[in-house]
Structures are given as C-alpha cells and as structure tokens.
C-alpha positions in Angstrom: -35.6 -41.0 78.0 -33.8 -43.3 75.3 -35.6 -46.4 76.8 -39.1 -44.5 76.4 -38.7 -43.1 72.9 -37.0 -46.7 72.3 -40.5 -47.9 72.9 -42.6 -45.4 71.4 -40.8 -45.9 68.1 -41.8 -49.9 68.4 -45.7 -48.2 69.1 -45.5 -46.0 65.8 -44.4 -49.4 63.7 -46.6 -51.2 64.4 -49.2 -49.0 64.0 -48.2 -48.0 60.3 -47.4 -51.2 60.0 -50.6 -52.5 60.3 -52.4 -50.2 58.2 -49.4 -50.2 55.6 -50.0 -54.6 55.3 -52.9 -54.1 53.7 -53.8 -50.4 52.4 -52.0 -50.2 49.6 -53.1 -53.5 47.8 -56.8 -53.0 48.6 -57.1 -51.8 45.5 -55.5 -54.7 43.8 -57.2 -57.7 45.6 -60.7 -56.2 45.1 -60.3 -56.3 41.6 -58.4 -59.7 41.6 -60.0 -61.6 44.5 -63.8 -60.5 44.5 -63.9 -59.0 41.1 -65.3 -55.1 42.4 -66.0 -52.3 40.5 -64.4 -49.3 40.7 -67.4 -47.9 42.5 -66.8 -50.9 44.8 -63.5 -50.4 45.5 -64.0 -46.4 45.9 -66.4 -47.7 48.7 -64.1 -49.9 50.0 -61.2 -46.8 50.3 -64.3 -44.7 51.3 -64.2 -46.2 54.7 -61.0 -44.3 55.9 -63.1 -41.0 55.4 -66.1 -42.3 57.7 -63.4 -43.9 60.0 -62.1 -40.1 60.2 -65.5 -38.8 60.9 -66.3 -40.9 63.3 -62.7 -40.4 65.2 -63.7 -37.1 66.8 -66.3 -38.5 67.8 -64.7 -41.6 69.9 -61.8 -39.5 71.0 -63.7 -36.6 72.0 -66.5 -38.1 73.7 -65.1 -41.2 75.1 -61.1 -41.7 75.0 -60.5 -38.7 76.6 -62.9 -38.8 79.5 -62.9 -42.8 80.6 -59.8 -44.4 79.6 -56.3 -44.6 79.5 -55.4 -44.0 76.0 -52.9 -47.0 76.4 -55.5 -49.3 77.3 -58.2 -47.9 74.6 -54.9 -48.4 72.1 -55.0 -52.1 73.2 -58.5 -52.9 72.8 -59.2 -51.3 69.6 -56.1 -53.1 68.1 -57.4 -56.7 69.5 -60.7 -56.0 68.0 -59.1 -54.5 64.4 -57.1 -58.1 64.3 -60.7 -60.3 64.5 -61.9 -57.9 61.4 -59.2 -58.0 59.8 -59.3 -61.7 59.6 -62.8 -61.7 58.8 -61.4 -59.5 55.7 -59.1 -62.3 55.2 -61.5 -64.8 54.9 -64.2 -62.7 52.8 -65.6 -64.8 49.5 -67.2 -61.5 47.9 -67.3 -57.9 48.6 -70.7 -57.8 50.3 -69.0 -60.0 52.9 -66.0 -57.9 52.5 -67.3 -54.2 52.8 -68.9 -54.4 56.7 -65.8 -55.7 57.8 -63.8 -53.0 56.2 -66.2 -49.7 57.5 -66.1 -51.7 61.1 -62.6 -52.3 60.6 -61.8 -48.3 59.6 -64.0 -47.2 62.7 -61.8 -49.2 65.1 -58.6 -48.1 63.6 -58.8 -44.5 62.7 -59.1 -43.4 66.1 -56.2 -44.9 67.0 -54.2 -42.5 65.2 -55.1 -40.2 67.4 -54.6 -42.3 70.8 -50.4 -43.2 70.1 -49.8 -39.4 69.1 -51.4 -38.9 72.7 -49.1 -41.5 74.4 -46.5 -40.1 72.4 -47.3 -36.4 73.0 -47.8 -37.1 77.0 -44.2 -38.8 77.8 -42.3 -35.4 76.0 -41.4 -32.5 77.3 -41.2 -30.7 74.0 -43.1 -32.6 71.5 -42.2 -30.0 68.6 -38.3 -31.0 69.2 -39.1 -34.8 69.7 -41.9 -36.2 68.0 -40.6 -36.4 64.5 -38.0 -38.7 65.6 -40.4 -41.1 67.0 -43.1 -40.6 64.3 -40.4 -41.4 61.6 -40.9 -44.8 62.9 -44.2 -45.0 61.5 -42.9 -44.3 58.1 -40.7 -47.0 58.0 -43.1 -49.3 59.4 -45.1 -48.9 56.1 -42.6 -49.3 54.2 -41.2 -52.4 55.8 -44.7 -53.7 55.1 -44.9 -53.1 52.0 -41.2 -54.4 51.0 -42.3 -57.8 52.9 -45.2 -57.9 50.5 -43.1 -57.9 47.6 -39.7 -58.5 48.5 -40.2 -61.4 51.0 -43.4 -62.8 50.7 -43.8 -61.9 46.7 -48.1 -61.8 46.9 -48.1 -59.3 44.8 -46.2 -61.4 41.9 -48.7 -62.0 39.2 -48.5 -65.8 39.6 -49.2 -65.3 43.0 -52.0 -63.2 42.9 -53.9 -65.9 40.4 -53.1 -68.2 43.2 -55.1 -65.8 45.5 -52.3 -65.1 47.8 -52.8 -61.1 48.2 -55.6 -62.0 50.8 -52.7 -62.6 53.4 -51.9 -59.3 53.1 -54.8 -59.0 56.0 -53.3 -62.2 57.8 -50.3 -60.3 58.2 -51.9 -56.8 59.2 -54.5 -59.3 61.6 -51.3 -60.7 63.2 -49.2 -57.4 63.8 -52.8 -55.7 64.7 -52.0 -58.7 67.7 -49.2 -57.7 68.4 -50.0 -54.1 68.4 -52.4 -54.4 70.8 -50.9 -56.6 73.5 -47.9 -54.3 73.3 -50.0 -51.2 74.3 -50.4 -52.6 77.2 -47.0 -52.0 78.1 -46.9 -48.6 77.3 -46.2 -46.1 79.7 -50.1 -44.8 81.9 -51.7 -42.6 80.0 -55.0 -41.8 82.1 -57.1 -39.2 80.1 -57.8 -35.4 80.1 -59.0 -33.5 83.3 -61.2 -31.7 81.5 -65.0 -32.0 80.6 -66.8 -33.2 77.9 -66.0 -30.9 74.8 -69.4 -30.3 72.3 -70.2 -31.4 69.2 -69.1 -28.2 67.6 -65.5 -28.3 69.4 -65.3 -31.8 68.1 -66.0 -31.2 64.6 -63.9 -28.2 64.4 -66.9 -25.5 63.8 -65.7 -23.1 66.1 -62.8 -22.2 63.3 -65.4 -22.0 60.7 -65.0 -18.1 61.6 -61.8 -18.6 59.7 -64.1 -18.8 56.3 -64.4 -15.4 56.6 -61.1 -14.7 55.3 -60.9 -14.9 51.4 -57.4 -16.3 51.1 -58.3 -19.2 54.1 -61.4 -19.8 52.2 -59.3 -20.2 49.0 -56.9 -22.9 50.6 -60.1 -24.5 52.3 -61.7 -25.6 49.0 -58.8 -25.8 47.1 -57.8 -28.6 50.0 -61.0 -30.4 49.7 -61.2 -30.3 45.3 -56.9 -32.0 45.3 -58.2 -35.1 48.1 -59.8 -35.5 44.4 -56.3 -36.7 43.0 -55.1 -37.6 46.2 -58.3 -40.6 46.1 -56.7 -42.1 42.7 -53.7 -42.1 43.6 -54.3 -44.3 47.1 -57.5 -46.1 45.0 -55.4 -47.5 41.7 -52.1 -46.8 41.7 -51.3 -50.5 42.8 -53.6 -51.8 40.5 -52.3 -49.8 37.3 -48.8 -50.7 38.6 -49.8 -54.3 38.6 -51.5 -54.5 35.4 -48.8 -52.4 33.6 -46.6 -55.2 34.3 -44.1 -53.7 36.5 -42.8 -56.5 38.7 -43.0 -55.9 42.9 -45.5 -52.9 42.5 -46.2 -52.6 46.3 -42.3 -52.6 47.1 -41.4 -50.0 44.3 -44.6 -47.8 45.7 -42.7 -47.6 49.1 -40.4 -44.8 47.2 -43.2 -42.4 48.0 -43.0 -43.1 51.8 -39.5 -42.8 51.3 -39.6 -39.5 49.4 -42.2 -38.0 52.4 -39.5 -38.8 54.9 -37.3 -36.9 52.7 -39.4 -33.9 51.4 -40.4 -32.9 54.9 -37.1 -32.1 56.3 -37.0 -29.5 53.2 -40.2 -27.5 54.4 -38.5 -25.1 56.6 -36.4 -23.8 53.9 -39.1 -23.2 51.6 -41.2 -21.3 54.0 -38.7 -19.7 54.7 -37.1 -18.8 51.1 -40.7 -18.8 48.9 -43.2 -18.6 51.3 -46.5 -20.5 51.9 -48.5 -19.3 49.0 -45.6 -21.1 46.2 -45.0 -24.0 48.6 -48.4 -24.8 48.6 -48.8 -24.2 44.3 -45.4 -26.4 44.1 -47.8 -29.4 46.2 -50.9 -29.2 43.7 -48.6 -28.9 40.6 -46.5 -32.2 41.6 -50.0 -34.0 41.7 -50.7 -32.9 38.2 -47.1 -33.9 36.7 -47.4 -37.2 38.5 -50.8 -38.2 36.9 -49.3 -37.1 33.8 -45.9 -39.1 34.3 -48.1 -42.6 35.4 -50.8 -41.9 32.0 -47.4 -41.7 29.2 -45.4 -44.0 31.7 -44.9 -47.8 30.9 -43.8 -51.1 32.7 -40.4 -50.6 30.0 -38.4 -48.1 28.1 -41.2 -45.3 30.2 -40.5 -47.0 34.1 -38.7 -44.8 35.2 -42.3 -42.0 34.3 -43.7 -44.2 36.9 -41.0 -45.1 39.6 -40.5 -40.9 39.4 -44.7 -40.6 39.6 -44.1 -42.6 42.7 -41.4 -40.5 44.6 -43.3 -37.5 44.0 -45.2 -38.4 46.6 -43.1 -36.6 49.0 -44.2 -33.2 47.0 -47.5 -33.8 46.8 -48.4 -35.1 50.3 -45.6 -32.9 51.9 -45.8 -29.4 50.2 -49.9 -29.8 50.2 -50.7 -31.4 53.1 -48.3 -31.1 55.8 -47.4 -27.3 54.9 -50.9 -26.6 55.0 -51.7 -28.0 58.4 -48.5 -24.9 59.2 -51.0 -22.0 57.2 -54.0 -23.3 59.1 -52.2 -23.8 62.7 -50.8 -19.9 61.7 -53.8 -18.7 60.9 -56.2 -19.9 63.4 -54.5 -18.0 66.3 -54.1 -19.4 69.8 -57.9 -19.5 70.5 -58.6 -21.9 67.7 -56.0 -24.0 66.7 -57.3 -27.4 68.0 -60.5 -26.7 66.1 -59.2 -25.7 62.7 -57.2 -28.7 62.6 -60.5 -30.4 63.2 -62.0 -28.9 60.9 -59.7 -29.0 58.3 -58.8 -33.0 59.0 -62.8 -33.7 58.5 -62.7 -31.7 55.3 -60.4 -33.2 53.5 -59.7 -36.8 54.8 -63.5 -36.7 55.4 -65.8 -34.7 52.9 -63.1 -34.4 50.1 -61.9 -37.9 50.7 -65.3 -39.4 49.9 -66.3 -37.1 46.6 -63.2 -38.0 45.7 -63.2 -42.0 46.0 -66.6 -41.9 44.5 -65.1 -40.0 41.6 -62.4 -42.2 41.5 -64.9 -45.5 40.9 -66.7 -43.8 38.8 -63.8 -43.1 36.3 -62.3 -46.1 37.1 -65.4 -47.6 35.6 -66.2 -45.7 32.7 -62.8 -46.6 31.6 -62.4 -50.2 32.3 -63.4 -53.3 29.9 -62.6 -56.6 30.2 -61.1 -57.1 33.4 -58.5 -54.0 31.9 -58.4 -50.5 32.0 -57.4 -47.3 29.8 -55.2 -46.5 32.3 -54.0 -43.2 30.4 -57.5 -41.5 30.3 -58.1 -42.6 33.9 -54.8 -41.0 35.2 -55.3 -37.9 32.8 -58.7 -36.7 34.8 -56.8 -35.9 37.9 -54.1 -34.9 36.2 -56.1 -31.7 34.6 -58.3 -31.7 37.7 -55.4 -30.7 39.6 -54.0 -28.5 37.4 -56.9 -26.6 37.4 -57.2 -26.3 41.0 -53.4 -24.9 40.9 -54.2 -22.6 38.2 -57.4 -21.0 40.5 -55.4 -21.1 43.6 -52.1 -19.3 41.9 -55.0 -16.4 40.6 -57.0 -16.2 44.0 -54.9 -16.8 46.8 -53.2 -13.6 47.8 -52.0 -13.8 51.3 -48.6 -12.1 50.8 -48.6 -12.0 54.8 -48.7 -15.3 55.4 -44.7 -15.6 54.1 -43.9 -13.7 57.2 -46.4 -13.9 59.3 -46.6 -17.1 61.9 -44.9 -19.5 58.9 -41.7 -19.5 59.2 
C-alpha cells in the first residue's frame, strides 16, 4: 500500500506540476512576450473554462467507456507536451491562442482521469486521498519556486531577454515525463456501466436543486465571486512583476501554501460556525485581498501584498472547497455526481469565462503605456465581491444546513 500511494503521489506532481510551470506567468509573458491585451490575455485564461466544458464531455462519453484511464492519462499528456512546445515557440498571440484552447482541451480532462486512478487503488478514498492529492500542491509550488528561485525567468532582466517562454519548455518536458510515467501506473480499465446522457454529463439532473432558495442563493453567488477569482489567476503575476517585487511567481506560491493550510481548518468551522459564516468568511477574504494588493506596494506596503497572497487559502478554501461540502449535502444520494457537475460547469465554466472577459476588459480600460492603474483595476473586484457577500449574508438563510449533512 505504501509502494502504491508512493507512486500515486509522483502521478499528482507531475500533474500540478505541469500546469503550475506555466499557469501562473501566462499572464506575465502575454504582456511581455507578444504584447496582448487584456482582452487577449482574458482569452488566453478563458481556455481553462472551455477545457472544463469540454471535460465532461471526453470523460463521460469516451474515457469511461473505451480506455484505461492510465493509458488515456498517457496519451493526453504526450500530446499536451507537442502544444506546449508549440506555445513555446509562438512569435504572436494569434499563433499563441489555438495552441493554448487545444492545449486546455487535452489537459483538463486529465484532472479528472488521475483522481480516477487514484480513487480506484483505495479502499476508503475519504481517509486517503488527501494525502496523495497534497502531492499536487506541492508540485505547483515546486514549479513555481524553480521559476524564480532556480531558474530566475521571472527576474526583470530576464524577462527583457525573453526567457519566461521556457516556462512552457519546462511544463512541455514534465508533460513528457508525465505521460510516459502513466504508463506505469497501476490498470485502470473503465466503468462497467453504459453511456451516461448529455444531461447526466452536464449535471442537469441536479438543476431540481434550483428550486430551493438558499441553493439558488449559493449557486449565483458561486458563479458572480469566479468574477474575483478571474483577476486574481489573470494579473496577479503581472501587477506583482510590475510593482517591482523581486521573484513574483515564487512569493505567489504562499497561496498554495496557505490552501494546504486552510483546509485542514474546515472541519472545525463547520463544525463551530456553520456553512452559511464559513462560506461569507470565503467571499469576504476575496474583498480584503483586492483591497490589500490596490494600497499594497513592492516596499514599506509588501507585506499588503505577500498577506493578499496567503489569503488565498481563505478564499479558495472557505468558498470553494466548503461549498463543494453544501452542494454534496444538499444534493442527497440520488444526485450527488450531477450537482457536482453542475456546479464545476458553473463556476470553472460559465462564471470563469464572464469573469476573464471582465477581467480584460478592466485590465484595458485601465492600462496606458505598457503600465497599468493597478489600484483601480484591483479595486473592481474588491467591491464586486463585497457586494456579493453583503447579498449572500441578507439572502441566504439555511440555518439547517449547520447541522444538517455538514459536519
């Protein structure tokens, strides 16, 4: 069993580490390297909410029926490292962008195939899977300590030299490794079961769950905070970087580093203060974060933005994760597959996308020069979240839900 979770934890690494090489600087090399917009670059980030609409889709329809996951894992990796070179190699972003959307539909399923390797070699997943998926954590933020710390492309010298592009040499070479790997993974031949629908796929057989007022509450207020959620994956790099603050993408791995931490805490507060206050403590932290990076500075303010950064772990953690927990309580035995589908495509799909288009748009309005008002970009999501907390704390009355199945 220690041999096998051994080598799972190598499989979730990887597979973080690959996305982690690269992610976080998009942001940063677009408007460095091929001199995008903001509406560009919200495109560009745009791609991880079609990838995870199209997911479903491959996993649903395909993955599960025909192939070992394993194998599926291995492919999809092998093709992600050939795009991920020709993202490498891009001159401008209309080279750039096809490679990225074909890129995001090859990788986001495969989020889904190593939690199904994963989930198939347990015997009780809820007791065992954190302490291989912790592995994926620190996968990112090994990559993103290399990028600053060891290979320093994030330096500002080194980024007028044009050396952020390796970012995707290094995420095409673990992608490499990723995928030969999976091939050594233990068999994991797919679902004896038949071809689920469209509907199953997508989630709409929770969409019943709309009819409650409180779920319907949480549902939009989930898809209006992937609003903040978008600038905050779309420009925090960049604003690090051109505030002056020296290894940006290694100081940003204190938020991957504060989720680790945050998580363990959720227990206690659903047990102690219930969902509803968990939930309002998630969309509050984004608002004090965007406040913290639009007074912070690269001096006598840093530590506004190295504390914007580990809030991460609160916003992500207490949003998120504990509402994935109110859905899975809520959605009863019948449906707990589906509302998880559903909620996944409406946030890191729908919400994802208004919200990286709002993001460029923003972005824009406030940029001259090559530089940005970085202040009255980071002070829209700040009041945008605070307003959705402020509707959420007067609407959302589900006094049950403290007791009742979150616990």
């Amino acid at each position: 069993m220690i041999t096998i979770r051994l080598r799972l934890g190598i499989m979730m690494f990887l597979q973080f580490f690959v996305w982690g090489a690269w992610f976080v600087t998009l942001g940063t090399f677009l408007a460095t390297n091929l001199d995008a917009t903001g509406a560009q670059t919200g495109m560009a980030f745009a791609t991880q909410s079609w990838g995870a609409i199209v997911a479903p889709l491959f996993i649903g329809l395909i993955a599960d029926r025909f192939f070992n996951a394993e194998r599926i894992l291995g492919l999809l990796h092998l093709a992600g490292a050939a795009l991920l070179w020709t993202m490498h190699v891009a001159g401008d972003f209309a080279a750039f962008y096809p490679s990225a959307l074909a890129y995001m539909a090859v990788y986001m399923p495969t989020l889904a195939l190593v939690n199904a390797v994963a989930f198939r070699q347990m015997s009780d997943p809820a007791a065992e899977f954190a302490a291989v998926r912790i592995w994926g954590t620190i996968g990112w933020i090994v990559a993103g300590l290399a990028i600053s710390y060891v290979f320093a492309w994030d330096d500002a010298a080194r980024m007028a030299q044009g050396m952020l592009r390796n970012t995707f040499l290094l995420a095409a070479i673990a992608s490499v490794v990723q995928g030969l790997y999976s091939f050594t993974l233990p068999a994991t031949p797919p679902r004896a079961h038949g071809v689920q629908e469209l509907r199953e796929l997508f989630g709409a057989d929770a969409l019943g769950l709309l009819r409650d007022r409180n779920f319907a509450v949480f549902f939009c207020s989930a898809i209006l905070i992937c609003v903040p959620l978008a600038f905050y994956y779309q420009n925090a790099n960049l604003f690090l970087s051109e505030a002056g603050v020296t290894n940006p993408t290694g100081k940003m791995t204190l938020g991957q580093i504060s989720e680790a931490g945050f998580i363990l805490l959720l227990p206690w507060c659903f047990r102690r203060i219930g969902i509803k206050a968990t939930l309002l403590a998630g969309m509050l932290a984004w608002s004090l974060r965007y406040a913290l990076f639009g007074f912070g500075d690269a001096g006598e303010g840093l530590w506004m933005l190295l504390l914007g950064i580990a809030l991460h772990g609160v916003c992500y953690d207490f949003f998120f994760v504990a509402g994935q927990v109110y859905t899975d309580a809520r959605a009863g035995e019948r449906f707990k597959a589906s509302a998880q589908g559903l909620l996944t495509l409406a946030t890191y799909g729908l919400g994802m996308l208004i919200g990286f288009a709002v993001a460029g748009q923003i972005t824009d309005r406030h940029a001259q020069d090559g530089a940005h008002a970085w202040q009255s970009v980071w002070l829209f999501p700040a009041g945008l979240a605070f307003v959705v907390f402020v509707l959420f704390l007067l609407l959302f009355r589900d006094a049950a839900s403290r007791t009742e199945g979150v616990r």
